[in-house]
C-alpha positions as YAML, in Angstrom:
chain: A
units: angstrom
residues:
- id: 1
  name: UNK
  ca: [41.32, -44.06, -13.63]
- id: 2
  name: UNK
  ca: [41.49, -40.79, -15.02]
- id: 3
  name: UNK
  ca: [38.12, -38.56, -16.47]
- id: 4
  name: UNK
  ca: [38.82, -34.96, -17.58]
- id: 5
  name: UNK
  ca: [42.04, -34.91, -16.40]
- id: 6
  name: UNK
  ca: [40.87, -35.97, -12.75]
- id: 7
  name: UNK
  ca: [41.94, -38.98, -11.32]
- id: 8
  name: UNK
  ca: [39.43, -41.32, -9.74]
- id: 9
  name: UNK
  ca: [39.72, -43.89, -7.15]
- id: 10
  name: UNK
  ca: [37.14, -46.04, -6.16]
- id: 11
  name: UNK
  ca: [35.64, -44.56, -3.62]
- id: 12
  name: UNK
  ca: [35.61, -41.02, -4.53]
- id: 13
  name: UNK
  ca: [32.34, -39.74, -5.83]
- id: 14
  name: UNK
  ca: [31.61, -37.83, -9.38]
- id: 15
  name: UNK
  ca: [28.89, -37.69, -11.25]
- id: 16
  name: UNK
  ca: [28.78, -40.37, -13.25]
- id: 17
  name: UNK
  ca: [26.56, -38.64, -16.22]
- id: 18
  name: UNK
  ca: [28.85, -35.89, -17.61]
- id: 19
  name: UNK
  ca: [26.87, -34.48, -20.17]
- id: 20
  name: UNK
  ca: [23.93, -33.57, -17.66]
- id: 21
  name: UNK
  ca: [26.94, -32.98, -14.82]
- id: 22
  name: UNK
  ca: [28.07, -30.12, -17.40]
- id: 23
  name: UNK
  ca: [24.64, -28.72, -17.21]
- id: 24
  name: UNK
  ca: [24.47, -28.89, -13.69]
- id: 25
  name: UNK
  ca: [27.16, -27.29, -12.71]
- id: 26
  name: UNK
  ca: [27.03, -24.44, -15.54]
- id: 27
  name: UNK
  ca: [23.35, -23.70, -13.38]
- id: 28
  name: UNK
  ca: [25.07, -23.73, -10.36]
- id: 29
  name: UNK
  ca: [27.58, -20.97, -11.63]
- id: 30
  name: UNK
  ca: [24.89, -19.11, -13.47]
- id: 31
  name: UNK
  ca: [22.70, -19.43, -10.12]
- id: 32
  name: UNK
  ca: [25.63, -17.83, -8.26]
- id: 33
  name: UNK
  ca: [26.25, -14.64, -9.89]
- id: 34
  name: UNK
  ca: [29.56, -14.70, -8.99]
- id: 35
  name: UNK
  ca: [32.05, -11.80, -9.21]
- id: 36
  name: UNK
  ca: [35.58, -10.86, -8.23]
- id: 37
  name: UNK
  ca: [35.15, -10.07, -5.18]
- id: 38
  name: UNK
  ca: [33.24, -12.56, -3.83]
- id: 39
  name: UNK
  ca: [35.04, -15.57, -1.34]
- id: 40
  name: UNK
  ca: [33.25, -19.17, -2.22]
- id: 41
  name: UNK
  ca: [32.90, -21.96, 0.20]
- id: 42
  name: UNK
  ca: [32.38, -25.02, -1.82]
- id: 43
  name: UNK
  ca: [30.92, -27.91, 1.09]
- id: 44
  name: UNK
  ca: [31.07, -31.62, -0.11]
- id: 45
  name: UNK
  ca: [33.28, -30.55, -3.04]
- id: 46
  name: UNK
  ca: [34.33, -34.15, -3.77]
- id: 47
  name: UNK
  ca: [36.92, -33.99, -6.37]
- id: 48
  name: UNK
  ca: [36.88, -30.45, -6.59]
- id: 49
  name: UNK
  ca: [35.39, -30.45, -10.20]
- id: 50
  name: UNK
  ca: [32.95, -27.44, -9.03]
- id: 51
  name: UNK
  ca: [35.86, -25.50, -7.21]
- id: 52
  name: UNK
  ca: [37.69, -25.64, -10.44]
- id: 53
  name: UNK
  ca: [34.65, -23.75, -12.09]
- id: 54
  name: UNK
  ca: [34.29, -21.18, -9.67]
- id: 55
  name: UNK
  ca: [37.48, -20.59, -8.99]
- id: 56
  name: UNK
  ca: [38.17, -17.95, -12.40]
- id: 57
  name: UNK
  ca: [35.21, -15.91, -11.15]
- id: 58
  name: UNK
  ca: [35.96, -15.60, -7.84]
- id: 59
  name: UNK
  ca: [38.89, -13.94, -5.33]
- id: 60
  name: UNK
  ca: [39.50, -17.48, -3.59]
- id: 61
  name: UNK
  ca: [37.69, -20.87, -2.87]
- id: 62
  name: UNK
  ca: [37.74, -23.62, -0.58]
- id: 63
  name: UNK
  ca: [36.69, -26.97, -0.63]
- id: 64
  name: UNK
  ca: [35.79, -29.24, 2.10]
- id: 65
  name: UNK
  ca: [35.20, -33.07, 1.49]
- id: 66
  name: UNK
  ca: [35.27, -35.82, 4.07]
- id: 67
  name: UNK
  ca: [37.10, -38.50, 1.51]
- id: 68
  name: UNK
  ca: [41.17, -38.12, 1.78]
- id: 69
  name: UNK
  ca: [41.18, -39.99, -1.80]
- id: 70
  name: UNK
  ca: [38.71, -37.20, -3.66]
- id: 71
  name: UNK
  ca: [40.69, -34.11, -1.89]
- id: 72
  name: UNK
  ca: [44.12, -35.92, -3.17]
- id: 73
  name: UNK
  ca: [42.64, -36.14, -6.39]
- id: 74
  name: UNK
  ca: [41.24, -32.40, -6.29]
- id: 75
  name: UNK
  ca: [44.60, -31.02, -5.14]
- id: 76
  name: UNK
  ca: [46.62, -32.52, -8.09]
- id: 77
  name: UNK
  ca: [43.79, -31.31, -10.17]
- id: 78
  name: UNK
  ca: [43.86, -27.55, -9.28]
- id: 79
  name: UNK
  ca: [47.89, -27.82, -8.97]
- id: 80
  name: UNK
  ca: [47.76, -24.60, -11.46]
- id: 81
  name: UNK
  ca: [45.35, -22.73, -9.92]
- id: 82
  name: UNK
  ca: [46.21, -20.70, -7.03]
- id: 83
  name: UNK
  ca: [43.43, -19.45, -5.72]
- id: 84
  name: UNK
  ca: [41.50, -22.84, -4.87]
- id: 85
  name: UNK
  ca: [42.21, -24.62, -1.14]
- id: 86
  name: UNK
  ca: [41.29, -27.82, -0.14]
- id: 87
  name: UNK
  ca: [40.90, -29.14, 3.29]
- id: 88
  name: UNK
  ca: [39.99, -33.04, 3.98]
- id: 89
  name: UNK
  ca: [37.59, -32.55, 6.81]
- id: 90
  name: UNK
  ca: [34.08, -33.52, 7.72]
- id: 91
  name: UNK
  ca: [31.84, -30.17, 6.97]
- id: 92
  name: UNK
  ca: [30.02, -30.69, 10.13]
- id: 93
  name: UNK
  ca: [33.70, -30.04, 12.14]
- id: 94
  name: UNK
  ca: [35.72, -27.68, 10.07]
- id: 95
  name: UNK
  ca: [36.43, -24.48, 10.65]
- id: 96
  name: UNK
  ca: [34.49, -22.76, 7.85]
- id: 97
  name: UNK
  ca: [36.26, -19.90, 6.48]
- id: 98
  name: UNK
  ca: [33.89, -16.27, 5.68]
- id: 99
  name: UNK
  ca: [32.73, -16.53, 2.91]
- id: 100
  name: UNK
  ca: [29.71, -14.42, -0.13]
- id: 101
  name: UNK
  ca: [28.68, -17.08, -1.62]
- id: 102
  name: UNK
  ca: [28.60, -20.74, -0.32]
- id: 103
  name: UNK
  ca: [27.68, -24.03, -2.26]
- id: 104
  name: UNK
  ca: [27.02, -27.22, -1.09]
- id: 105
  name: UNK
  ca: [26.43, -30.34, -3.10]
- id: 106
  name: UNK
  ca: [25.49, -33.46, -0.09]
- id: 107
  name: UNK
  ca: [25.11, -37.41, -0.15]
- id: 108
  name: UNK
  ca: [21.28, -38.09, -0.10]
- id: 109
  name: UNK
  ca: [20.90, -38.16, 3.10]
- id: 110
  name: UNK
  ca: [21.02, -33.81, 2.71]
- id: 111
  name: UNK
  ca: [23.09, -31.27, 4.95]
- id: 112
  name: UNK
  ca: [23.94, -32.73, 8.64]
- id: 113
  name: UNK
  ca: [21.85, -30.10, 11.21]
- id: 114
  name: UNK
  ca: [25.72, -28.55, 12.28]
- id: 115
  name: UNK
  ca: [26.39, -27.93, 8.76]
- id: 116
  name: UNK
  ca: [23.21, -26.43, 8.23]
- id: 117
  name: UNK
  ca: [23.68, -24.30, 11.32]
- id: 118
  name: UNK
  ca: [27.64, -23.30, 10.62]
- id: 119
  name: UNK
  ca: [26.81, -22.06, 6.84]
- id: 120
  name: UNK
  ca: [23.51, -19.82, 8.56]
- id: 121
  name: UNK
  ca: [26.39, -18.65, 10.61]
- id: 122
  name: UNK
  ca: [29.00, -17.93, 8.27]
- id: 123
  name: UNK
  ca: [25.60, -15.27, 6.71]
- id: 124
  name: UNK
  ca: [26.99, -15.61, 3.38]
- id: 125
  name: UNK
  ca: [24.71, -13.80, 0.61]
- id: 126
  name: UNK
  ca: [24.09, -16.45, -1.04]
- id: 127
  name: UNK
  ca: [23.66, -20.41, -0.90]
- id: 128
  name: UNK
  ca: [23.66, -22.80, -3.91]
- id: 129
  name: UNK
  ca: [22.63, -26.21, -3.07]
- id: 130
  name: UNK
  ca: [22.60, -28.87, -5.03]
- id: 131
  name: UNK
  ca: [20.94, -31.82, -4.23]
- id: 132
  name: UNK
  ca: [19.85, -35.10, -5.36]
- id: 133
  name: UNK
  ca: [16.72, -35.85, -2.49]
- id: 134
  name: UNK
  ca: [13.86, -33.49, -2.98]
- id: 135
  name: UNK
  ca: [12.64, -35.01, 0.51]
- id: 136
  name: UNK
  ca: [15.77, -34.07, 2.07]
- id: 137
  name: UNK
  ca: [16.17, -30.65, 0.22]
- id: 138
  name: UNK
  ca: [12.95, -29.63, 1.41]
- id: 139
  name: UNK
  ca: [13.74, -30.34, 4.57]
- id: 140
  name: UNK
  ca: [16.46, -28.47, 4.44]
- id: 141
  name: UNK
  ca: [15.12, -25.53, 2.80]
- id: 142
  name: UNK
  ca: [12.69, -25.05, 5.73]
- id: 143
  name: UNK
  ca: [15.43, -24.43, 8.32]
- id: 144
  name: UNK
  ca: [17.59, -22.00, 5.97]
- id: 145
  name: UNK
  ca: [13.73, -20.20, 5.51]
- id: 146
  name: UNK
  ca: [13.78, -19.91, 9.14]
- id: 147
  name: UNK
  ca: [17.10, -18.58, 9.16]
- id: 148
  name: UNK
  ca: [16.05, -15.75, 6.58]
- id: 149
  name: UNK
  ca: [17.07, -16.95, 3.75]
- id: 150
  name: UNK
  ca: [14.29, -17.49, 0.71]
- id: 151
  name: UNK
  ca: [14.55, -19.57, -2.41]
- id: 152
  name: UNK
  ca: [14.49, -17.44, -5.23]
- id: 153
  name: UNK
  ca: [15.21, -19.93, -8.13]
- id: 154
  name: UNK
  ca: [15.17, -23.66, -8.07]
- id: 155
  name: UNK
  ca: [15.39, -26.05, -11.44]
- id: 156
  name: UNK
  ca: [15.69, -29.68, -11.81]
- id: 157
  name: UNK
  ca: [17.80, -31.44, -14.02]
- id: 158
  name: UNK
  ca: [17.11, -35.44, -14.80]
- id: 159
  name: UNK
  ca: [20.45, -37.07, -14.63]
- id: 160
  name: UNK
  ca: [19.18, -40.57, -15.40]
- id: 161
  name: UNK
  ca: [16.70, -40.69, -18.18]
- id: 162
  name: UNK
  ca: [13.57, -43.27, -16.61]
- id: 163
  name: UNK
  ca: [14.69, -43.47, -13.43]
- id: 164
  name: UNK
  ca: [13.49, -41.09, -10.55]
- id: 165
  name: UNK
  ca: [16.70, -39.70, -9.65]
- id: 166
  name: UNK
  ca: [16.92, -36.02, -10.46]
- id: 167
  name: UNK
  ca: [19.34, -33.58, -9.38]
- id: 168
  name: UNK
  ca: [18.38, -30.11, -8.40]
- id: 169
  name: UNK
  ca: [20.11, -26.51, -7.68]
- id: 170
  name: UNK
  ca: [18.18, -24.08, -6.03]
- id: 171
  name: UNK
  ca: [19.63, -20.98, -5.08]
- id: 172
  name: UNK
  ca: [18.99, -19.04, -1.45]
- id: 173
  name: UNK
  ca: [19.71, -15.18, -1.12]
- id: 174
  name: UNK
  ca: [19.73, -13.76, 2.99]
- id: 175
  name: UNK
  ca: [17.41, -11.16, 3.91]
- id: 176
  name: UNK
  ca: [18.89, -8.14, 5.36]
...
């Protein structure tokens, strides 16, 4: 099946509600404060739908999802653009390229500790993560707080109208 111009297979993930996707993802961009120069990692990028958003602000991106199907589908998807790469990989094992800015968008279950620890590596200026577990964000949050980096914005966005799943981007600068 095919949903702005992406096609689906079972098993790849997208958010299902596109009207409040489109929101979430325009905070994510507006969050990022992206520019020319900057080189964007984008971590659990699923079908690539927020790579394909970045990628006319930025120099490059990459995208790293676990799920051959969703990077398939991403790949055919950016065919035009040539400045977005995809690589089917688990984050917690791939080599993670340098990179300004760095987003990452995990299952519930929040960032695995070796992703955590590879993006406080990488030192990139700033982190936008977008998650859908305020336990596991704030979990989370702690470590890259201990790693210098502090949460200067965070907003939540209610995908699914009375229901308790909410969806939230909070952005992380480094301190120097």
């Amino acid at each position: 099946v095919a949903v702005d111009g992406i096609e689906l297979t079972p098993d790849a993930f997208m958010q299902v509600n596109t009207m409040q996707a489109a929101k979430l993802y325009k905070l994510a961009l507006e969050f990022a404060q992206l520019s020319p120069e900057d080189v964007a990692l984008d971590l659990y990028c699923g079908v690539g739908t927020l790579s394909r958003l970045i990628a006319p602000h930025v120099k490059r991106v990459h995208g790293v999802e676990i799920n051959a199907a969703a990077v398939e589908s991403a790949r055919r998807a950016s065919a035009d653009s040539d400045n977005i790469g995809y690589e089917c990989a688990d984050a917690a094992t791939a080599e993670l390229p340098e990179s300004s800015v760095v987003f990452v968008d995990p299952p519930r279950k929040g960032l695995a500790p070796e992703v955590l620890t590879a993006v406080v590596k990488l030192a990139p200026r700033r982190v936008v993560y977008l998650s859908c577990d305020p336990a596991t964000l704030s979990r989370d949050l702690k470590t890259f707080a201990q790693s210098g980096y502090t949460a200067v914005r965070v907003t939540a966005l209610d995908m699914f109208p009375c229901t308790t799943h909410v969806e939230t981007v909070t952005l992380l600068t480094r301190q120097n």
